[in-house]
N, C-alpha and C positions, 0 to 999 in steps of 0.2 A: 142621294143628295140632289139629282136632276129634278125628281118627283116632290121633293119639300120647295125647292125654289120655282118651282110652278104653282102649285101651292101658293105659295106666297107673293108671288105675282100676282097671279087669279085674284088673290083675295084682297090684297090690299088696293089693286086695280076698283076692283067691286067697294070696296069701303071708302075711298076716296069719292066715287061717284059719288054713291049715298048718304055717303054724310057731308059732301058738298054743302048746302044749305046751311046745318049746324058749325060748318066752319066758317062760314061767312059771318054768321051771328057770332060768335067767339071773339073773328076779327075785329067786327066791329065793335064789341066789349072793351076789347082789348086799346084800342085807339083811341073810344073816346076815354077811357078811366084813364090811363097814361101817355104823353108824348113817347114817341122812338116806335121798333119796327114789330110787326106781330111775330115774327118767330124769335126764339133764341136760338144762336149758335155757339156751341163748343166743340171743341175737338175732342172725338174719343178716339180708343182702337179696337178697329175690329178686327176680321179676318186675318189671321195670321200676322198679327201687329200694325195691318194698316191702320192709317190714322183719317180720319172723315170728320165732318161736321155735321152735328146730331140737329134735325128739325124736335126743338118742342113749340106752342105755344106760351111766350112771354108771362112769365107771371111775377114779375120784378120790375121793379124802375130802371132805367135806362142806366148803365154805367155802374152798377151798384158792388160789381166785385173787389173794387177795392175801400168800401165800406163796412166789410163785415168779411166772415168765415166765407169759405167756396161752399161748403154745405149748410144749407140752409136747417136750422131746429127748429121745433117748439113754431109759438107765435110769431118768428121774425118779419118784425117792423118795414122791413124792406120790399113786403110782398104788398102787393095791392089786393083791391075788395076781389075786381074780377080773379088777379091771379089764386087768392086763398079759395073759391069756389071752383077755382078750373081743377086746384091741386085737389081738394079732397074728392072730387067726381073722378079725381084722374082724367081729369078731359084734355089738361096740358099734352098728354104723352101719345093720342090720336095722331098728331103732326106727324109722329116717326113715321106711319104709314106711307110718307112718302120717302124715308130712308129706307123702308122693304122693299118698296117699288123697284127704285136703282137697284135694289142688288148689297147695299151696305151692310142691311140689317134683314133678321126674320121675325117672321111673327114671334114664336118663342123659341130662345137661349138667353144665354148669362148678358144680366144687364152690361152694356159698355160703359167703362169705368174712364175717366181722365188718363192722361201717359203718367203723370207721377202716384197716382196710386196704381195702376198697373206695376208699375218698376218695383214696389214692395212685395210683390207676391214671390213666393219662393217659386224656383226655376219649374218643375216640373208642375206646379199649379197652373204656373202662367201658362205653357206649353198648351194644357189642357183645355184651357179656358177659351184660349185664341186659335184652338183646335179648329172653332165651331162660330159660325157667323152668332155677332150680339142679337139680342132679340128684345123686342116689346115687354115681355111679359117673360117670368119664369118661377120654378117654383118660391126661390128667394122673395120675390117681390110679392106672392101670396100671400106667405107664409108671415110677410113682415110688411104688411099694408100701410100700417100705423107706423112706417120707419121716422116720421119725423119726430112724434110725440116720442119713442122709445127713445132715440137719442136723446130728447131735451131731459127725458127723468134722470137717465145715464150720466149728463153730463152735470144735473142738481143734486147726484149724489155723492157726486166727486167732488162739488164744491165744499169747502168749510161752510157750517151755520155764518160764519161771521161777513162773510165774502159776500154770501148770497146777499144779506140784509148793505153791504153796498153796494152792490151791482144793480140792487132793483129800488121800486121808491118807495125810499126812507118812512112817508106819514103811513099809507099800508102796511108796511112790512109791521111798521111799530102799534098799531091797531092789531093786527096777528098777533104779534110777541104778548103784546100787553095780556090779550084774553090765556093765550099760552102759561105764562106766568105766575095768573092768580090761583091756580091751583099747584104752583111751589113755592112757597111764600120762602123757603132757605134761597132761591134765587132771584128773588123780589129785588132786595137793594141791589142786588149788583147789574143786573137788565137795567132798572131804573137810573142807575152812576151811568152806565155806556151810555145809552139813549138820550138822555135827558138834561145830559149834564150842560155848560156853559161850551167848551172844548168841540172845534166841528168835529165832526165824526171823519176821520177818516180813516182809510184801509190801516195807516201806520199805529192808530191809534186804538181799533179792534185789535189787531196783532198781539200790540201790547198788554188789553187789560187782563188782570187774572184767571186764569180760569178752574 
């Protein structure tokens, strides 16, 4: 353990010198595309259930958490130009380098997760987890690069058809449907009655129609 947290001093020492310059540029990305501060902070836990505040690079508007989910999917709206470029380079998560530095984090273990989904893991998982300082990278985070895209499918497959066409917009969706359609003409008129009719569309009123 002495020899990984040298290691990991060493190297994040050396990575913050050298990518000095690209952090600068980042910040400045970052400032001018949105008001508020370049880093994010959240609390995770590490080591043996301490709890710390994670450096990433901002890639959200200022305040945005009680706007939406804690976990960000898919396309969300709430991410800026700079932050959607940081996140797929994975350039946002560089920052932690200065969480390894302290001592909070290493280069690679289990990603550090918020305290209430920690509290879900069963007793001897957790034990396990919190074994071992969180890390940058691990093999979870290889193996599932694409975590955001995988959830947003996950979470479109749990949707009802009906849901989705009002959650998203309505003149698209119905441009989709329609081409969908013409090739089942037994469900012609009745796409046609939902969409089309006089009646706004809403969630009570999808519920409702036949199916």
């Amino acid at each position: 353990m002495i020899a990984k947290r040298g290691f990991d001093f060493v190297s994040s020492l050396l990575g913050l010198l050298i990518l000095a310059p690209l952090f600068g540029l980042i910040a400045l990305w970052i400032k001018l595309e949105s008001p508020g501060p370049v880093f994010f902070r959240q609390e995770r836990v590490g080591l043996q259930g301490r709890l710390f505040r994670i450096h990433k690079f901002r890639t959200m508007r200022v305040a945005v958490e009680t706007q939406g989910p804690q976990i960000t999917i898919g396309a969300d709206p709430r991410i800026t130009r700079a932050g959607a470029f940081l996140r797929k380079h994975k350039l946002d998560e560089l920052a932690q380098l200065i969480d390894v530095l302290s001592g909070r984090m290493s280069l690679v273990g289990p990603r550090p997760e918020v305290p209430r989904y920690i509290g879900c893991y069963p007793g001897e998982v957790r034990a396990k987890v919190l074994s071992v300082r969180p890390g940058i990278t691990d093999w979870a985070s290889l193996h599932f690069k694409e975590e955001s895209a995988l959830l947003a499918a996950a979470r479109e497959a749990r949707v009802p058809p009906a849901e989705r066409f009002v959650q998203a917009d309505r003149f698209t969706q119905t441009e989709r449907l329609a081409q969908a359609v013409r090739q089942a003409p037994p469900l012609r008129r009745q796409v046609e009655d939902d969409l089309f009719d006089d009646e706004p569309l809403t969630l009570d009123v999808v519920r409702g129609a036949p199916r």
